[in-house]
MIDOSE-1310 file (N, C-alpha, C; in nm, 2 decimals, decimal comma, always signed):
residues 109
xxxx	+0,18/+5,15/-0,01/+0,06/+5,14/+0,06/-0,04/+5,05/-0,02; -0,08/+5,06/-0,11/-0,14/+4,98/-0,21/-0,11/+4,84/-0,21; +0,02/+4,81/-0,24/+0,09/+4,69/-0,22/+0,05/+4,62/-0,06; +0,04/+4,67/+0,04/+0,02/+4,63/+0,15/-0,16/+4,59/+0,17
xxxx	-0,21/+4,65/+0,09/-0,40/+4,69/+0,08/-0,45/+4,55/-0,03; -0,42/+4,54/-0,10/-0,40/+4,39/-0,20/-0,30/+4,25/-0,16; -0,22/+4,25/-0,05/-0,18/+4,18/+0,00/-0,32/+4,13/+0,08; -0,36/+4,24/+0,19/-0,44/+4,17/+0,30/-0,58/+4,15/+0,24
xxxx	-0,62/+4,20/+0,09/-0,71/+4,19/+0,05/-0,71/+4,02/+0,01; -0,63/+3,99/-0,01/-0,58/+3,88/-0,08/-0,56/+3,75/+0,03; -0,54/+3,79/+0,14/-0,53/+3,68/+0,29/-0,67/+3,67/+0,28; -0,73/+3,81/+0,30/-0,87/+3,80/+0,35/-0,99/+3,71/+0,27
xxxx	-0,99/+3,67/+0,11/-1,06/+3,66/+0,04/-0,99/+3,50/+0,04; -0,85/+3,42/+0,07/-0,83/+3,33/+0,08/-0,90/+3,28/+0,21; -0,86/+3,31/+0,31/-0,97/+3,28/+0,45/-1,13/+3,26/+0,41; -1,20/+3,37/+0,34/-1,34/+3,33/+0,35/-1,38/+3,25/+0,26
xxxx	-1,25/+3,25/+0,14/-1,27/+3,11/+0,03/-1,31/+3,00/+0,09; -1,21/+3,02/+0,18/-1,15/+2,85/+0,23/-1,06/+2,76/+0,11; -0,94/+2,87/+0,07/-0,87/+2,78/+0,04/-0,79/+2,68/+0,11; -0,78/+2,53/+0,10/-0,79/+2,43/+0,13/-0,64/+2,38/+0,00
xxxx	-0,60/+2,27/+0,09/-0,50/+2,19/+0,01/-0,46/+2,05/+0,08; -0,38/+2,01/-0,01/-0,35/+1,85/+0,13/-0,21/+1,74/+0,01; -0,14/+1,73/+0,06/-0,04/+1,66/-0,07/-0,05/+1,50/+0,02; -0,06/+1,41/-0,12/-0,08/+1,27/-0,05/+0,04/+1,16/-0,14
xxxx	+0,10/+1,08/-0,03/+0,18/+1,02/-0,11/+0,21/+0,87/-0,10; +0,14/+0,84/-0,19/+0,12/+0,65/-0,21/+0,24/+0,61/-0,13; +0,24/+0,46/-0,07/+0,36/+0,44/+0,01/+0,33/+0,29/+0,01; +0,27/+0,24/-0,10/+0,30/+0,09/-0,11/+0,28/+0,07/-0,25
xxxx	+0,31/-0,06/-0,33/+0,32/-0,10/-0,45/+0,21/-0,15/-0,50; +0,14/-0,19/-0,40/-0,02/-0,27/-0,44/-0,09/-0,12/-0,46; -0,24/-0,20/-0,54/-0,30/-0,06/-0,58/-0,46/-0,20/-0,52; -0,56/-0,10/-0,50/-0,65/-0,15/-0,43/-0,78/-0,02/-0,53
xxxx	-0,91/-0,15/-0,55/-0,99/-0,10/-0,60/-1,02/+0,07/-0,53; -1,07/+0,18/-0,68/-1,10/+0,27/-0,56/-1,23/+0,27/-0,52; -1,29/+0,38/-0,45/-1,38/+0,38/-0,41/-1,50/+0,50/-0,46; -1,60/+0,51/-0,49/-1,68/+0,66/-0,52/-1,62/+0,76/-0,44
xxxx	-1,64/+0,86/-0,52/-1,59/+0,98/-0,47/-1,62/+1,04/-0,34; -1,71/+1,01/-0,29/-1,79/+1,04/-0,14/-1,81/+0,93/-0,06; -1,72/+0,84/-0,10/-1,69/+0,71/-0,02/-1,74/+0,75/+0,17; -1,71/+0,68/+0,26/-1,73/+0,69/+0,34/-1,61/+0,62/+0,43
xxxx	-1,56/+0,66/+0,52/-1,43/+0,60/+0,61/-1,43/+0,69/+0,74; -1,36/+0,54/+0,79/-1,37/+0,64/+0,94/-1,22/+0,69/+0,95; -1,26/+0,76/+1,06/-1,14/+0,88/+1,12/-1,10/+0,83/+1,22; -0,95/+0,83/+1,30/-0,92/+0,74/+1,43/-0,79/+0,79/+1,47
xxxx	-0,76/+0,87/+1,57/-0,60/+0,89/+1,62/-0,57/+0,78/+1,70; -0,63/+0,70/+1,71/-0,51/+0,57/+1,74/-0,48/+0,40/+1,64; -0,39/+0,40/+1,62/-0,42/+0,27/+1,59/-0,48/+0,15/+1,58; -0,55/+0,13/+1,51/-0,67/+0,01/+1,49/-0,68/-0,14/+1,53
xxxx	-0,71/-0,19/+1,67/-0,66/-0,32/+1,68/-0,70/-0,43/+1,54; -0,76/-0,40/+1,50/-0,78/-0,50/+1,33/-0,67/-0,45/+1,27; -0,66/-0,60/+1,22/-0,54/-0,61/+1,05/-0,56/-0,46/+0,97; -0,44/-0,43/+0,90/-0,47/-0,30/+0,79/-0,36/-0,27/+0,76
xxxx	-0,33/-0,22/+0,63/-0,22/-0,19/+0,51/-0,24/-0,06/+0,52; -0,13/+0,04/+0,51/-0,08/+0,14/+0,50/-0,08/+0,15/+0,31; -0,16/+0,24/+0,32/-0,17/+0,31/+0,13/-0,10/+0,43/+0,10; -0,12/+0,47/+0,21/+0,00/+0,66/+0,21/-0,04/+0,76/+0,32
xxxx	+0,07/+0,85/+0,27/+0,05/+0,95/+0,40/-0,03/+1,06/+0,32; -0,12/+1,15/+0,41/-0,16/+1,30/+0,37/-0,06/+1,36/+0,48; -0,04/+1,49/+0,39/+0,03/+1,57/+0,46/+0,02/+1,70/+0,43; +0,08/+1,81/+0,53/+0,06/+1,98/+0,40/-0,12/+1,97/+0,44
xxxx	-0,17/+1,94/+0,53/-0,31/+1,95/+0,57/-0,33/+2,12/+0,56; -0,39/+2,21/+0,47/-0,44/+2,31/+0,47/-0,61/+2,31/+0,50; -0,63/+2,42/+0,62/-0,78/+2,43/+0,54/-0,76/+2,60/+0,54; -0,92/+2,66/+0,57/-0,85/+2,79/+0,55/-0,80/+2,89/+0,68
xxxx	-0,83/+2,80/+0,77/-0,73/+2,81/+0,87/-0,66/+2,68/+0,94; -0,63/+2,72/+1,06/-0,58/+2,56/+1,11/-0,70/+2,45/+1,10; -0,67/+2,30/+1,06/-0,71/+2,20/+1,08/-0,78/+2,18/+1,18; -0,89/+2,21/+1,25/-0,91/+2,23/+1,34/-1,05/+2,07/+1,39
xxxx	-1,11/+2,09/+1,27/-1,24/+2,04/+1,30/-1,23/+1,91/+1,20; -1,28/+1,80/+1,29/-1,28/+1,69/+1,20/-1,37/+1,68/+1,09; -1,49/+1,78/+1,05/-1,56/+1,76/+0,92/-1,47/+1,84/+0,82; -1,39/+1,94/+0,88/-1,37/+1,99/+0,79/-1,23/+1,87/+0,72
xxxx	-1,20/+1,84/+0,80/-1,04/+1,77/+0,76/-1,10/+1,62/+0,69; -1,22/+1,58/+0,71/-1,28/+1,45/+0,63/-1,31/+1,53/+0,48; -1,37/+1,60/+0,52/-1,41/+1,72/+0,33/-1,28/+1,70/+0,24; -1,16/+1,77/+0,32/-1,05/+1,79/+0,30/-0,99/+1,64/+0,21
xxxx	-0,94/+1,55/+0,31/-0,85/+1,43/+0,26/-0,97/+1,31/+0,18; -1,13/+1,34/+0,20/-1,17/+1,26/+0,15/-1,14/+1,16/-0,04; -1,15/+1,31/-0,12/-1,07/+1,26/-0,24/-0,96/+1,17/-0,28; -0,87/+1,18/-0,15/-0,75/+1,14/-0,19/-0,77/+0,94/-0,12
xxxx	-0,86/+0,97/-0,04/-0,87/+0,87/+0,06/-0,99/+0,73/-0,03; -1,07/+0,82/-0,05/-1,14/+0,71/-0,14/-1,11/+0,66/-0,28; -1,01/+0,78/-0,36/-0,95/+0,71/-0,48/-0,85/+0,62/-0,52; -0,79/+0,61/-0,36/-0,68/+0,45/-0,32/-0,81/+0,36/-0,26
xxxx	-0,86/+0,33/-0,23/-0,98/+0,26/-0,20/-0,98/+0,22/-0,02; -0,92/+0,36/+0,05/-0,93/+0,34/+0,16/-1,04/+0,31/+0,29; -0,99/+0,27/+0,37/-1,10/+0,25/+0,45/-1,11/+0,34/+0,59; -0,98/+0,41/+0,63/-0,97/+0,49/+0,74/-0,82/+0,55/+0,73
xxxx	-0,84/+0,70/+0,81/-0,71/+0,80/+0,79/-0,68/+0,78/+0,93; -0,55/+0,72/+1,02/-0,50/+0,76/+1,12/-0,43/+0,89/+1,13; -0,48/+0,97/+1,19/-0,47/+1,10/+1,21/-0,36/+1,19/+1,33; -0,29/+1,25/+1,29/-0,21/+1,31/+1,41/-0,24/+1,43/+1,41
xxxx	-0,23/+1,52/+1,55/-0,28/+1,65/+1,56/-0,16/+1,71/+1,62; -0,08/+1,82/+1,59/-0,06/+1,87/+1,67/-0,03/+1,93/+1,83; +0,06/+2,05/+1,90/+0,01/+2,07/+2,06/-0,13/+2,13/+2,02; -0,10/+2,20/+1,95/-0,27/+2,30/+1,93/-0,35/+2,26/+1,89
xxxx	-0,40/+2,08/+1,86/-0,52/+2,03/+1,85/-0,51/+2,07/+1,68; -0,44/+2,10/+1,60/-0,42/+2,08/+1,46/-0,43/+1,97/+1,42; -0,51/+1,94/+1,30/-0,45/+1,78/+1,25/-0,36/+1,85/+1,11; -0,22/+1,78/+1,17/-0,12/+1,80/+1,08/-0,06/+1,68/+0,94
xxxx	-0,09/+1,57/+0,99/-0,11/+1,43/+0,94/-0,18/+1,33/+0,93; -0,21/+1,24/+0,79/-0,28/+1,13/+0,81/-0,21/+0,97/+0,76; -0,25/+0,91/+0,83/-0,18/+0,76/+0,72/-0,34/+0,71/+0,69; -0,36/+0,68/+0,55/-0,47/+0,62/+0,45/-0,42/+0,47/+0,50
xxxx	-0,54/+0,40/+0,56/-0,51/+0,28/+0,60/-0,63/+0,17/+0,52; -0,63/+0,06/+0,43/-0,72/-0,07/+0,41/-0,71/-0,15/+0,49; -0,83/-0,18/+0,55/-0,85/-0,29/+0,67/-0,85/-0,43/+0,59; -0,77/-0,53/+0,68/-0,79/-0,65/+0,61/-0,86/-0,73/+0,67
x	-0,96/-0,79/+0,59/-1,10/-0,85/+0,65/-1,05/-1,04/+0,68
């Protein structure tokens, strides 16, 4: 019983944490200036008619529940997104409106 009381204690205090995670994985050879940490980029579920290079995928999108809300999922991948020096995450969601994936995309000017 204890064991069962410290389990949910332990869900419960990750939920109001908001523990949060996201695995990102480079997917080209070029490396591109990065950017401050609180860079700024846009978000877009469709493909961008402007030129743009593929930097990597995010994936393993945790927040402390489902992915639900685009501030929360910019909070989320922003680190990973402005330290390749990107400029925008193409984003995929789920049936349940999850965002489960992103591709880190540089626009080419």
């Amino acid at each position: 019983m204890k064991r069962i009381r410290f389990a949910l204690i332990g869900v419960l205090l990750l939920t109001v944490l908001g523990c949060t995670s996201v695995e990102f994985a480079k997917t080209t050879q070029n490396s591109y200036r990065p950017k401050a940490a609180t860079c700024s980029f846009d978000i877009v579920m469709t493909r961008p008619e402007r030129k743009f290079v593929e930097l990597g995928i995010l994936e393993e999108l945790r927040c402390a529940g489902p992915c639900k809300k685009v501030s929360d999922v910019r909070t989320l991948v922003q680190p990973h997104v402005c330290r390749v020096g990107g400029d925008a995450v193409i984003f995929a969601a789920n049936g349940y409106g999850w965002y489960v994936k992103g591709i880190v995309i540089k626009y080419l000017h």
